[in-house]
PAKOLDO-647683 format. One record per atom (N, C-alpha, C, CB): x negated, y, z; atom name; residue in three letters. Coordinates in nm, 3 decimals. Last residue first. Glycine has a CB too. Layout:
N
site east:X | north:Y | up:Z | name:CA | resn:ALA
...
END
This chain:
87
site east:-8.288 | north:9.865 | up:11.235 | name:N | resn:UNK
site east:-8.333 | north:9.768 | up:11.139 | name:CA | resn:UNK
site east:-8.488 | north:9.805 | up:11.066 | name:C | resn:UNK
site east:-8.212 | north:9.760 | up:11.026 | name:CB | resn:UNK
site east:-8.256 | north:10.133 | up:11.276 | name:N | resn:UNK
site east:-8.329 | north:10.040 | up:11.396 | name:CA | resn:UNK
site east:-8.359 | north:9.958 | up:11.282 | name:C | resn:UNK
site east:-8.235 | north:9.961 | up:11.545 | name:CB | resn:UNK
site east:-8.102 | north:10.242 | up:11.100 | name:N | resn:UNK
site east:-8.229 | north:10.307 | up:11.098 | name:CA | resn:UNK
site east:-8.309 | north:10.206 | up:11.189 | name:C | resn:UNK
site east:-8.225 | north:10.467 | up:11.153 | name:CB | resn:UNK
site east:-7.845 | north:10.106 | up:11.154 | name:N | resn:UNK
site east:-7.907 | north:10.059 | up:11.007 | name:CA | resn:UNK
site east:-8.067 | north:10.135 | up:11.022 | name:C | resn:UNK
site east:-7.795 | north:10.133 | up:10.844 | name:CB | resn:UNK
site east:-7.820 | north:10.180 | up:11.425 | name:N | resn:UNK
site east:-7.870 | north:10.060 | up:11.387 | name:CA | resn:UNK
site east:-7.850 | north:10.042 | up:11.292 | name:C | resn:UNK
site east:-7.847 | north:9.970 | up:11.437 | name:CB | resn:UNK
site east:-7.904 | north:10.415 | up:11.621 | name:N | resn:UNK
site east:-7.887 | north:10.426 | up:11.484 | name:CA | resn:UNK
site east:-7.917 | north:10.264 | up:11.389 | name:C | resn:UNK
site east:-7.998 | north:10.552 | up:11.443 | name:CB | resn:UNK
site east:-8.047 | north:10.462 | up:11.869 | name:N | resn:UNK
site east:-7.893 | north:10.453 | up:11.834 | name:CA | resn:UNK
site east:-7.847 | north:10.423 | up:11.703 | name:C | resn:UNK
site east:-7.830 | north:10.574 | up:11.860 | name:CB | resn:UNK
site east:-8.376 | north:10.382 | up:11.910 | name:N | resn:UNK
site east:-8.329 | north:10.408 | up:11.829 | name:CA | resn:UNK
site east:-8.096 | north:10.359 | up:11.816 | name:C | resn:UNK
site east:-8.453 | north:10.343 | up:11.742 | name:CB | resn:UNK
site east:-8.697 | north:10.341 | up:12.145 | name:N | resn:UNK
site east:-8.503 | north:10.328 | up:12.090 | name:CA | resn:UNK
site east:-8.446 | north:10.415 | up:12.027 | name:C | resn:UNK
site east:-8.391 | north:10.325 | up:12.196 | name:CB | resn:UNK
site east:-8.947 | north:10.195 | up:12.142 | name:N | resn:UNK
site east:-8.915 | north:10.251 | up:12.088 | name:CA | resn:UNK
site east:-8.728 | north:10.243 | up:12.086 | name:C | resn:UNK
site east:-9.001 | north:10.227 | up:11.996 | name:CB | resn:UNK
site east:-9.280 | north:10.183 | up:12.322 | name:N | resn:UNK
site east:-9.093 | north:10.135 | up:12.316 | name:CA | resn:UNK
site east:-9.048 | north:10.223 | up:12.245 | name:C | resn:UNK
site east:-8.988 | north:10.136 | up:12.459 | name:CB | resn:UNK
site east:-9.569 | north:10.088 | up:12.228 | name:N | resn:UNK
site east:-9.478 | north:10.208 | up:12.223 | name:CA | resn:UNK
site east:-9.322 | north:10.114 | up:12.242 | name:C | resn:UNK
site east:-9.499 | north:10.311 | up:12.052 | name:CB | resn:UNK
site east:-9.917 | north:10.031 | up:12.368 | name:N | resn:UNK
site east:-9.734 | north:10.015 | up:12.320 | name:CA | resn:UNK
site east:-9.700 | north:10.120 | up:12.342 | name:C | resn:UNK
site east:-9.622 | north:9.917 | up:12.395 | name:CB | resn:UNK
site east:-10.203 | north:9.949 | up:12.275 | name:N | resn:UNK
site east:-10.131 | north:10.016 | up:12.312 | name:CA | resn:UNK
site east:-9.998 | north:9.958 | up:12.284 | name:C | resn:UNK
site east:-10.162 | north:10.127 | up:12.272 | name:CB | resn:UNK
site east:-10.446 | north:9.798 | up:12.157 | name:N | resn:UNK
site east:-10.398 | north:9.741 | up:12.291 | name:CA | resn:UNK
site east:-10.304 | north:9.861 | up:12.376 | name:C | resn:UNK
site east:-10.545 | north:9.693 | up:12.385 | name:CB | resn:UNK
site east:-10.608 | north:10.022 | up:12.000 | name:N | resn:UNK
site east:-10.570 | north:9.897 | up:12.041 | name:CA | resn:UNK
site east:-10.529 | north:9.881 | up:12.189 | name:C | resn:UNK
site east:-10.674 | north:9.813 | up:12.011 | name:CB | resn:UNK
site east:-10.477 | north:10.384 | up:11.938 | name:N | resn:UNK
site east:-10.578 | north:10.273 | up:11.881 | name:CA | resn:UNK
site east:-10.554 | north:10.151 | up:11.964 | name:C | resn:UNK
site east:-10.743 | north:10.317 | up:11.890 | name:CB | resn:UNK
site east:-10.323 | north:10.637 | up:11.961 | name:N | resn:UNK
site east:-10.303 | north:10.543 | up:12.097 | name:CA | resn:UNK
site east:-10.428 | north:10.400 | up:12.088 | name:C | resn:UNK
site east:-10.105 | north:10.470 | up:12.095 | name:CB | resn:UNK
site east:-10.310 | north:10.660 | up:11.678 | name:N | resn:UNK
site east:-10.361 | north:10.776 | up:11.772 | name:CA | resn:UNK
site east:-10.411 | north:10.680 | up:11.913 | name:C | resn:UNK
site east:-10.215 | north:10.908 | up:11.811 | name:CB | resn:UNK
site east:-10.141 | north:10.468 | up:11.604 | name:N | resn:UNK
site east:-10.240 | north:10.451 | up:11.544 | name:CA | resn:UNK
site east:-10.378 | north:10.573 | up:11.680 | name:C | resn:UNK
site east:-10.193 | north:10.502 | up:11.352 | name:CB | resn:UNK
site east:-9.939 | north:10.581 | up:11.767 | name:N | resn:UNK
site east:-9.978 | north:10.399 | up:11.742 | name:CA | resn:UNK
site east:-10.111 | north:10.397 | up:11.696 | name:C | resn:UNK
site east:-9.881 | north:10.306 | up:11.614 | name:CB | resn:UNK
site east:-9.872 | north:10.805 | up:11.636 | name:N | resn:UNK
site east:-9.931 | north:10.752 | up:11.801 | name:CA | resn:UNK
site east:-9.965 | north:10.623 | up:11.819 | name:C | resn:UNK
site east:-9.827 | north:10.766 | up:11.918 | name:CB | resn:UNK
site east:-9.790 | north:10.763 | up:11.394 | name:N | resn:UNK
site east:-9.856 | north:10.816 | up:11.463 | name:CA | resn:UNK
site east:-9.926 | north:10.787 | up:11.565 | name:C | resn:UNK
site east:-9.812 | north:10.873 | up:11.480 | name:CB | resn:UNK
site east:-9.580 | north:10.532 | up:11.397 | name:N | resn:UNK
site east:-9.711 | north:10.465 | up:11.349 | name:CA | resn:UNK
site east:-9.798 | north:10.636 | up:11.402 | name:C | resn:UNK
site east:-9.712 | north:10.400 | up:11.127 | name:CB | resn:UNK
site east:-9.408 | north:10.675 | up:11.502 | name:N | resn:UNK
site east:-9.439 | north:10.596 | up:11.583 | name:CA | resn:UNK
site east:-9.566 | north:10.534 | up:11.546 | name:C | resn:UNK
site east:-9.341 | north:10.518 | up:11.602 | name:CB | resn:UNK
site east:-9.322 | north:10.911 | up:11.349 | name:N | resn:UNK
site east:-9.400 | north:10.942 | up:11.441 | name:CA | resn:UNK
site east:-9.436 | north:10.807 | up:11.534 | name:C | resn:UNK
site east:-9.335 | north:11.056 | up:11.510 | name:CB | resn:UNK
site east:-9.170 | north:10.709 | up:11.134 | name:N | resn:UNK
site east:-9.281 | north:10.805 | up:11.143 | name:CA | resn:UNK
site east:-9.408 | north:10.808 | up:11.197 | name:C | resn:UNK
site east:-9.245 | north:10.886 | up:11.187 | name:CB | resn:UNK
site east:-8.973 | north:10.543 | up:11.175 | name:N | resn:UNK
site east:-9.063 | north:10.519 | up:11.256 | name:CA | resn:UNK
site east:-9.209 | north:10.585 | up:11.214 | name:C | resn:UNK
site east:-9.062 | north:10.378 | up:11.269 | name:CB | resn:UNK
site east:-8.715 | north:10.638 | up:11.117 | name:N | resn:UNK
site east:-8.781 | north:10.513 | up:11.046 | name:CA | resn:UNK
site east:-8.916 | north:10.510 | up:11.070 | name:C | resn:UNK
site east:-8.764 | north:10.508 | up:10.894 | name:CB | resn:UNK
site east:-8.583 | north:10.692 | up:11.381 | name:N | resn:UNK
site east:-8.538 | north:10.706 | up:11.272 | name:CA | resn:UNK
site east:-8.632 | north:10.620 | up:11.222 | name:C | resn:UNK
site east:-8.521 | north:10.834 | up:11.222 | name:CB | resn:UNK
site east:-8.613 | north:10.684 | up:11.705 | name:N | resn:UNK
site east:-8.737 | north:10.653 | up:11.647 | name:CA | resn:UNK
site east:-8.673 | north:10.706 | up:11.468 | name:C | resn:UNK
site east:-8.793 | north:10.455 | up:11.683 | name:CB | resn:UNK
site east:-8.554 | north:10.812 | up:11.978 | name:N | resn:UNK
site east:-8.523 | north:10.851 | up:11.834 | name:CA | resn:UNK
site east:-8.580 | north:10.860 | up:11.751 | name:C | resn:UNK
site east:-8.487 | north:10.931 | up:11.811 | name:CB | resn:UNK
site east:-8.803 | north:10.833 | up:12.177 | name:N | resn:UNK
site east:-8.666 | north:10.816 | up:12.164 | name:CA | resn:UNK
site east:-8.606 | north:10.882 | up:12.088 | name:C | resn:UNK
site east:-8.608 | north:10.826 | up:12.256 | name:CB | resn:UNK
site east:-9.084 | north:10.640 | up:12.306 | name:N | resn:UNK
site east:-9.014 | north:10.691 | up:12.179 | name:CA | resn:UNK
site east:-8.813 | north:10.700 | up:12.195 | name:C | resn:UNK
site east:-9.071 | north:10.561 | up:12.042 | name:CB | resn:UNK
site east:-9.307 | north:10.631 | up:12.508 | name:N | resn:UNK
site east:-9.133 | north:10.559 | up:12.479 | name:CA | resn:UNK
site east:-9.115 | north:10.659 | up:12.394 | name:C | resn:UNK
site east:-8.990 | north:10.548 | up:12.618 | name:CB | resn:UNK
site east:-9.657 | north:10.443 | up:12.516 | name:N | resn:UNK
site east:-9.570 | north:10.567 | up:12.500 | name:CA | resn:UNK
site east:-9.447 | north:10.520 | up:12.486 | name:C | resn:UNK
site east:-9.601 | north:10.658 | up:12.387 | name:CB | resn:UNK
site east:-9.966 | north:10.380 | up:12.669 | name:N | resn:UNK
site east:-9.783 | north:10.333 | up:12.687 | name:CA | resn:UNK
site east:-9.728 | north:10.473 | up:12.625 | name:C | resn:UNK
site east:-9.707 | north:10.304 | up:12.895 | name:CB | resn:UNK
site east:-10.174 | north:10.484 | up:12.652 | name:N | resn:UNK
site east:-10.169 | north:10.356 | up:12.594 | name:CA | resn:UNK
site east:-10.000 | north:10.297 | up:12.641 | name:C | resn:UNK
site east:-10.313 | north:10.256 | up:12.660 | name:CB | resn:UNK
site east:-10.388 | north:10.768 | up:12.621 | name:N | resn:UNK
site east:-10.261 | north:10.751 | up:12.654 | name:CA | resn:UNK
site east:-10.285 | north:10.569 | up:12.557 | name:C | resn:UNK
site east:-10.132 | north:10.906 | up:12.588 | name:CB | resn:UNK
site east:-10.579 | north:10.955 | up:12.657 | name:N | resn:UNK
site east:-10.646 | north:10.762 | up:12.661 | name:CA | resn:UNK
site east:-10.487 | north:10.764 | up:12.687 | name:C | resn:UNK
site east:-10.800 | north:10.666 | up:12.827 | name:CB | resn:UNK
site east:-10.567 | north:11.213 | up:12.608 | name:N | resn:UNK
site east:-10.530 | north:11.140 | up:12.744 | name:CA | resn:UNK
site east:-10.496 | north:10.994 | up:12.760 | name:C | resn:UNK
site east:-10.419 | north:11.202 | up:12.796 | name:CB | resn:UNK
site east:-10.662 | north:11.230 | up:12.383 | name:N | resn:UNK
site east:-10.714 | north:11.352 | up:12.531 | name:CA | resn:UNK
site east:-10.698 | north:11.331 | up:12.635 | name:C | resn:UNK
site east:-10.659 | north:11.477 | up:12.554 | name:CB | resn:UNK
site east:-10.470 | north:11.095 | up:12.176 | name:N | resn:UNK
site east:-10.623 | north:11.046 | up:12.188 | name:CA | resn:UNK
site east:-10.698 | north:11.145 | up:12.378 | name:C | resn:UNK
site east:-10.732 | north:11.130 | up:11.982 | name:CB | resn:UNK
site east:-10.206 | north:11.243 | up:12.285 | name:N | resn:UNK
site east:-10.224 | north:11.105 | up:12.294 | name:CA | resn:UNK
site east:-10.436 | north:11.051 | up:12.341 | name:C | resn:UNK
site east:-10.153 | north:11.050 | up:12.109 | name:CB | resn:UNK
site east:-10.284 | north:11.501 | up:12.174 | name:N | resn:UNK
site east:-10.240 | north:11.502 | up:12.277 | name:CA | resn:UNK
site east:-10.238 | north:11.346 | up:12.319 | name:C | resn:UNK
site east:-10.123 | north:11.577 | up:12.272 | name:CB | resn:UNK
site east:-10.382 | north:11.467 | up:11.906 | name:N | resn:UNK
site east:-10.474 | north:11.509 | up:11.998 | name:CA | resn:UNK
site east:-10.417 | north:11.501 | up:12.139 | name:C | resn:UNK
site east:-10.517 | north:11.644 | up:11.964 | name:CB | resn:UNK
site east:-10.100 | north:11.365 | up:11.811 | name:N | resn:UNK
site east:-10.263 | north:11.316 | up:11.773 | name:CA | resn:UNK
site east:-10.341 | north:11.308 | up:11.883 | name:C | resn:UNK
site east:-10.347 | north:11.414 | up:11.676 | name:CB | resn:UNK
site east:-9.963 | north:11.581 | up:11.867 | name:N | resn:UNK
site east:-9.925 | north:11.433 | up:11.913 | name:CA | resn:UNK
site east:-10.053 | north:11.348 | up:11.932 | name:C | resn:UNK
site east:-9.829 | north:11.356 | up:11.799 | name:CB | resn:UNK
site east:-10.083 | north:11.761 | up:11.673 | name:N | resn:UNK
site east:-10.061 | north:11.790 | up:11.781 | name:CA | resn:UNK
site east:-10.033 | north:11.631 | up:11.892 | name:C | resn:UNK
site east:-9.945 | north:11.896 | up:11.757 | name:CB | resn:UNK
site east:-10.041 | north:11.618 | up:11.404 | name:N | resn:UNK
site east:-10.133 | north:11.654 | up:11.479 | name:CA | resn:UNK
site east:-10.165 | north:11.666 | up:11.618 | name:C | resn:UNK
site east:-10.143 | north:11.730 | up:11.447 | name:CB | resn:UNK
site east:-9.732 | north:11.605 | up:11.400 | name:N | resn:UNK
site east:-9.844 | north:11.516 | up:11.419 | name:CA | resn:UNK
site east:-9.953 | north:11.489 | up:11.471 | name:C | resn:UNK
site east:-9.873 | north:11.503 | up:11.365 | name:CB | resn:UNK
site east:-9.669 | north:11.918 | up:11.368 | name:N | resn:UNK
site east:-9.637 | north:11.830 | up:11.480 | name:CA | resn:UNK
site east:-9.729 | north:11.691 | up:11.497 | name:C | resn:UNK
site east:-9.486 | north:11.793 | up:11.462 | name:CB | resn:UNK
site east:-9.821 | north:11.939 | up:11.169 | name:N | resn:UNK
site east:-9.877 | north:12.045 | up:11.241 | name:CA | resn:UNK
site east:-9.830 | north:11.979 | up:11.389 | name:C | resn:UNK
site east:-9.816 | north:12.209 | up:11.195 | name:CB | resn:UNK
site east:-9.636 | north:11.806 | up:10.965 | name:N | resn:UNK
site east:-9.786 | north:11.750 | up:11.000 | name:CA | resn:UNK
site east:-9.873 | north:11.813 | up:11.110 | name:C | resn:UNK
site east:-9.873 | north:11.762 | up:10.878 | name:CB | resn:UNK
site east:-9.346 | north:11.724 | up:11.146 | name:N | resn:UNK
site east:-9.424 | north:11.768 | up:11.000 | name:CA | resn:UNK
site east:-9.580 | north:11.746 | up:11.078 | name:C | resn:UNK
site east:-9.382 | north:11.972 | up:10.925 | name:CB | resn:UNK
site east:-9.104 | north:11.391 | up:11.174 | name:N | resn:UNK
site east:-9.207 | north:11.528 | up:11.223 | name:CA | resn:UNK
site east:-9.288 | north:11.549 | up:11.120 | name:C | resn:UNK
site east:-9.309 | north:11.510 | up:11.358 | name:CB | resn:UNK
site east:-8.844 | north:11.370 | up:10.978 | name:N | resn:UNK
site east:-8.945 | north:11.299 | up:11.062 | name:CA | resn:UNK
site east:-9.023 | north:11.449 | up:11.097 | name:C | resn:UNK
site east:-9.049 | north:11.160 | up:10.970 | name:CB | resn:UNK
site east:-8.518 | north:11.271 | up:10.875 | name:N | resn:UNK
site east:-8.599 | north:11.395 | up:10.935 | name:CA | resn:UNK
site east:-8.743 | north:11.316 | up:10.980 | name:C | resn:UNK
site east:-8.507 | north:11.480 | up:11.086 | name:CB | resn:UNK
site east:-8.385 | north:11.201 | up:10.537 | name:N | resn:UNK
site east:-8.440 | north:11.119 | up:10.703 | name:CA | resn:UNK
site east:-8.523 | north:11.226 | up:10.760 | name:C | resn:UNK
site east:-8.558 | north:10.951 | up:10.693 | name:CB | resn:UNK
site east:-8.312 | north:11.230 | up:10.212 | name:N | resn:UNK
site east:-8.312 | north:11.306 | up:10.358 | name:CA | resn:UNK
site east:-8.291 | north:11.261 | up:10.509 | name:C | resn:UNK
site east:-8.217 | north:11.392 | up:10.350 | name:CB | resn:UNK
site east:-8.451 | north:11.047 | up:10.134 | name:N | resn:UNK
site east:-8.300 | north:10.999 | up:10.163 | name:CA | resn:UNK
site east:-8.311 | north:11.092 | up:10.276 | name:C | resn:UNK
site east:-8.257 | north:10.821 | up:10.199 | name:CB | resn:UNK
site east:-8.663 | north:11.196 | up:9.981 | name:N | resn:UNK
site east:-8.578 | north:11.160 | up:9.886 | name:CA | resn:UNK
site east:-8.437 | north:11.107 | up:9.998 | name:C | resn:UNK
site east:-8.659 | north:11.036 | up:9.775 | name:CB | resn:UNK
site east:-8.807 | north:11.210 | up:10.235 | name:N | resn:UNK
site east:-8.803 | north:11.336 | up:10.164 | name:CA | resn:UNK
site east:-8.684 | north:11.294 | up:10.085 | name:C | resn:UNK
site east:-8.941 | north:11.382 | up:10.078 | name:CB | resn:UNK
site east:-8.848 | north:10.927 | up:10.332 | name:N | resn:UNK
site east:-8.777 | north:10.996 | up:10.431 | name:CA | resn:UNK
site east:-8.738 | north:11.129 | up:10.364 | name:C | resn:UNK
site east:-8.861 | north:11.014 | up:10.562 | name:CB | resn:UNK
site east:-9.010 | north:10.852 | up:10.121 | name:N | resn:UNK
site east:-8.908 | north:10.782 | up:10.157 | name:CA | resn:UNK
site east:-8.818 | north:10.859 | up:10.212 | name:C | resn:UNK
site east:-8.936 | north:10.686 | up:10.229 | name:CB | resn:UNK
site east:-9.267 | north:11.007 | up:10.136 | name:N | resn:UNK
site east:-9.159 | north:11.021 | up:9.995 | name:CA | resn:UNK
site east:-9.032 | north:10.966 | up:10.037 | name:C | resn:UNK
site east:-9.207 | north:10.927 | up:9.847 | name:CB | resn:UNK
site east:-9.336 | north:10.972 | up:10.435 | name:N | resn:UNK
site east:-9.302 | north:11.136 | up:10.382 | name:CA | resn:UNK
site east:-9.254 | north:11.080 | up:10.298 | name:C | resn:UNK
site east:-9.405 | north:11.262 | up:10.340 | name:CB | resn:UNK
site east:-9.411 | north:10.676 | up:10.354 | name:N | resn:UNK
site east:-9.294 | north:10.705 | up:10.439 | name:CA | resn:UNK
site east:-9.274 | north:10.843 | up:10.444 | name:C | resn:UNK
site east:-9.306 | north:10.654 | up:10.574 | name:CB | resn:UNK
site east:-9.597 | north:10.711 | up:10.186 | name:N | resn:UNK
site east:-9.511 | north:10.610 | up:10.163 | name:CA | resn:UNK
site east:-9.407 | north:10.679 | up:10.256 | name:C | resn:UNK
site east:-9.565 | north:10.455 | up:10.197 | name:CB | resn:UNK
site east:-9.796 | north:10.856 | up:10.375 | name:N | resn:UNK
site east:-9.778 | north:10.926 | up:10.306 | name:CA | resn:UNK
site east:-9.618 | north:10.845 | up:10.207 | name:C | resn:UNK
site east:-9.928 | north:10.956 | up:10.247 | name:CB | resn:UNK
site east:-9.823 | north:10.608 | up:10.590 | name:N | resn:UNK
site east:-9.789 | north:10.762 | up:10.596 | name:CA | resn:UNK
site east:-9.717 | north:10.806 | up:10.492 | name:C | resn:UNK
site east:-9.903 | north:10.848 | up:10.599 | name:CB | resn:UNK
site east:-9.929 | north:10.445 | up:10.383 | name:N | resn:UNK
site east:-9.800 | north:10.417 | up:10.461 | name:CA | resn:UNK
site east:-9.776 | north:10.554 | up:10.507 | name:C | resn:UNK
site east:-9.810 | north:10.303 | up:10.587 | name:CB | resn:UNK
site east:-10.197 | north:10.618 | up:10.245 | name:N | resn:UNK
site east:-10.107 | north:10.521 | up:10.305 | name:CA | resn:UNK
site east:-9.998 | north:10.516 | up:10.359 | name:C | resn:UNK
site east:-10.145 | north:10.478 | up:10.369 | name:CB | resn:UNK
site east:-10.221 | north:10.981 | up:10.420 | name:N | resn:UNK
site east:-10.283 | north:10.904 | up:10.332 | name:CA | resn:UNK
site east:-10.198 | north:10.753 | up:10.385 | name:C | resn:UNK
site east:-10.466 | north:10.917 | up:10.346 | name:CB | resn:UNK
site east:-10.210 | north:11.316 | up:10.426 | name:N | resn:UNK
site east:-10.140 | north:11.214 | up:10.503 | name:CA | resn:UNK
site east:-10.212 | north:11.093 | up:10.389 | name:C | resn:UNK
site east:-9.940 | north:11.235 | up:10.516 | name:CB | resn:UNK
site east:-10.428 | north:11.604 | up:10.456 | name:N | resn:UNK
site east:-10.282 | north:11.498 | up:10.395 | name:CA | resn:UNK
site east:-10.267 | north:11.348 | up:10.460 | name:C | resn:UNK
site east:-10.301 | north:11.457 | up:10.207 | name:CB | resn:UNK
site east:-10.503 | north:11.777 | up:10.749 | name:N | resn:UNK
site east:-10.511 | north:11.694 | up:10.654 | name:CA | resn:UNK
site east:-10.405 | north:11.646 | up:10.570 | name:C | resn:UNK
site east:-10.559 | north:11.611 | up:10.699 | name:CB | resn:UNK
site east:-10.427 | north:12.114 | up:10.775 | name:N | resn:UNK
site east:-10.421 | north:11.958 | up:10.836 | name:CA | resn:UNK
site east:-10.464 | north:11.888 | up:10.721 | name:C | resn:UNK
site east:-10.265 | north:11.895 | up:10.891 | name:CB | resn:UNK
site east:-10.436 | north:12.400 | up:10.669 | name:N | resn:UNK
site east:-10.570 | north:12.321 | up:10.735 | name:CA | resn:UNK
site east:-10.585 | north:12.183 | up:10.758 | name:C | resn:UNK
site east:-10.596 | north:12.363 | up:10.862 | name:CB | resn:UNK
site east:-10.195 | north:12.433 | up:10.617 | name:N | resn:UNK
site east:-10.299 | north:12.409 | up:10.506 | name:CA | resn:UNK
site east:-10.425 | north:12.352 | up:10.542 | name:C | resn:UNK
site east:-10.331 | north:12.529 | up:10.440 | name:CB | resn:UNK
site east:-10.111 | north:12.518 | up:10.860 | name:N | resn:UNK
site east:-10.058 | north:12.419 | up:10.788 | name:CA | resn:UNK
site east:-10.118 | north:12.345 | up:10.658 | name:C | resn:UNK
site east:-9.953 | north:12.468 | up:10.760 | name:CB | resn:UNK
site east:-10.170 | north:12.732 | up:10.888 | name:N | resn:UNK
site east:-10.255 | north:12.663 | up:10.944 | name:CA | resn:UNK
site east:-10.210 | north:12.514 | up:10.918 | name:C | resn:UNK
site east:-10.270 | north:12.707 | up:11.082 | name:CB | resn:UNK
site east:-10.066 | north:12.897 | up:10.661 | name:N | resn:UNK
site east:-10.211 | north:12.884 | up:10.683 | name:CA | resn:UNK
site east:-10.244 | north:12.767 | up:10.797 | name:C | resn:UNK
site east:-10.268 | north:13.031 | up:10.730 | name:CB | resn:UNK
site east:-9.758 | north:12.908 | up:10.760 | name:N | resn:UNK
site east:-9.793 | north:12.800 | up:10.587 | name:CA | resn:UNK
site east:-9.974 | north:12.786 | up:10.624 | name:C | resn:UNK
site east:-9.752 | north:12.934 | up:10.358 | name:CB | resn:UNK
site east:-9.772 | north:13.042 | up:10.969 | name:N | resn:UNK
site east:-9.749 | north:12.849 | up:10.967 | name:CA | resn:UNK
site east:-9.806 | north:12.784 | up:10.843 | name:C | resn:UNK
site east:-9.566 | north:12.792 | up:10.961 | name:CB | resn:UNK
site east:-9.804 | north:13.289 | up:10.897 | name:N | resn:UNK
site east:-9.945 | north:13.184 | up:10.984 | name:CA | resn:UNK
site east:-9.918 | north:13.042 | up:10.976 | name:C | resn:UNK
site east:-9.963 | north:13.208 | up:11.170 | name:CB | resn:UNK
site east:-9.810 | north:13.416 | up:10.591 | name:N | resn:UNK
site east:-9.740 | north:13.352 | up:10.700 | name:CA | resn:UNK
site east:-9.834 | north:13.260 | up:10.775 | name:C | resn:UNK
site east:-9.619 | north:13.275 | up:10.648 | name:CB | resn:UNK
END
């Protein structure tokens, strides 16, 4: 299957990352998979992106993504309907 192969190529997730895959796996919380990450990754760092809006943050995954992708002196807005997940 091509997904499981190129899926094997990404890296693992390391730190808080990887803290937040067990969290979100055990209280079934959806977050993006790693092939999506990636992708976000390269699409953020390609275009010196430094404002992003997040909408439908759940427990903020994909936000330390791009946060981290986006490196200093970036923002992200983030909204979230879900106010025990906003907390």
């Amino acid at each position: 299957m091509p997904i499981n192969y190129i899926q094997s190529l990404l890296p693992s997730s390391e730190g808080i990352l990887k803290d937040i895959e067990g969290y979100a796996h055990l209280n079934n919380i959806p977050i993006i998979t790693s092939d999506v990450s990636t992708l976000l990754s390269i699409l953020i760092k390609s275009t010196s992106t430094k404002k992003i809006l997040e909408i439908g943050t759940a427990i903020g995954y994909s936000s330390i993504v791009m946060a981290k992708s986006a490196g200093n002196n970036s923002q992200i807005l983030s909204i979230e309907k879900n106010s025990a997940l906003a907390e």
